[in-house]
N, C-alpha and C positions, 0 to 999 in steps of 0.2 A: 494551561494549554487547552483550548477549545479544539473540537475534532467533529469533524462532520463528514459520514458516510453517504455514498452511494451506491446503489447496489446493482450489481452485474450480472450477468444471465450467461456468459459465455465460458466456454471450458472449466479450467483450475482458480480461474478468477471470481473471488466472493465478492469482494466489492472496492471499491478506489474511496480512498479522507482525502481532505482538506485539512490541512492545521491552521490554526490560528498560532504563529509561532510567539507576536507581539497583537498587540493594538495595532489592526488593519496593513497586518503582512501576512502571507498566507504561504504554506507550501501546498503546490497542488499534485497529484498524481502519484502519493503514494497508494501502492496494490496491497492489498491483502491476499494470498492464495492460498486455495487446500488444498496441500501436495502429502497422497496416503493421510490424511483423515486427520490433520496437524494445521494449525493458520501460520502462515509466514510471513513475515510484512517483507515488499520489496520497494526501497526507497528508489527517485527514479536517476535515471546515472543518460547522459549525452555520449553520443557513438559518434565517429568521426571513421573515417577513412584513410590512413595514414600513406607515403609515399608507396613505398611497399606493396599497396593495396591491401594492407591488414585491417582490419578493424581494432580501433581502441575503444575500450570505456576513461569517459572521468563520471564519479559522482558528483550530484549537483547538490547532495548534503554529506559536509566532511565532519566527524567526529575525532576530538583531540586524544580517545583513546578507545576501545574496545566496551568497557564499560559501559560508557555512555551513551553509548550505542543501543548495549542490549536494556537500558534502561528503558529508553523511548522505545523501542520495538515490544515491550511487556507494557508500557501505558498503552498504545496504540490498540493492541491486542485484546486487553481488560479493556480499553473502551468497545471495542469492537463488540465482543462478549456481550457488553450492556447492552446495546444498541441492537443487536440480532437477536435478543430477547424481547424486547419492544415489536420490533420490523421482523417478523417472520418470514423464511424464503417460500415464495409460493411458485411452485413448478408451473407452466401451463402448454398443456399437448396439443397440439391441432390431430382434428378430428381427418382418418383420409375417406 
């Protein structure tokens, strides 16, 4: 699984991957965040509007069980690790 970061400058948001899940399929839009000083991956999930006017999620990655889940959320994570090792976050303040 090939994983490519990019990195983000706004709020709880560290940075969004791309997976390479096969040869030339891609998942895009998975979030990394630091929520209290912890990285969380959040896969991305489609909202809809239902009769009601409720709001629903479906995920748009489904796991056959629990496990497998937190599998890929600890590679993601150990990749991330590497990779913000490499790519340092550098803050930058405008001057007033």
């Amino acid at each position: 699984m090939n994983i490519h970061f990019r990195d983000v400058q706004t709020g709880s948001v560290e940075a969004r991957a791309v997976i390479e899940i096969a040869e030339g399929v891609f998942l895009n839009e998975i979030t990394l965040l630091n929520i209290d000083g912890e990285i969380v991956v959040e896969f991305p999930r489609k909202s809809f509007m239902g009769k009601t006017k409720r709001t629903f999620y479906i995920d748009i990655v489904s796991f056959e069980d629990n496990d497998k889940r937190i599998v890929w959320e600890l590679e993601i994570k150990k990749a991330y690790q590497e990779w913000r090792k490499n790519n340092k976050k550098v803050l930058v303040y405008e001057e007033k």
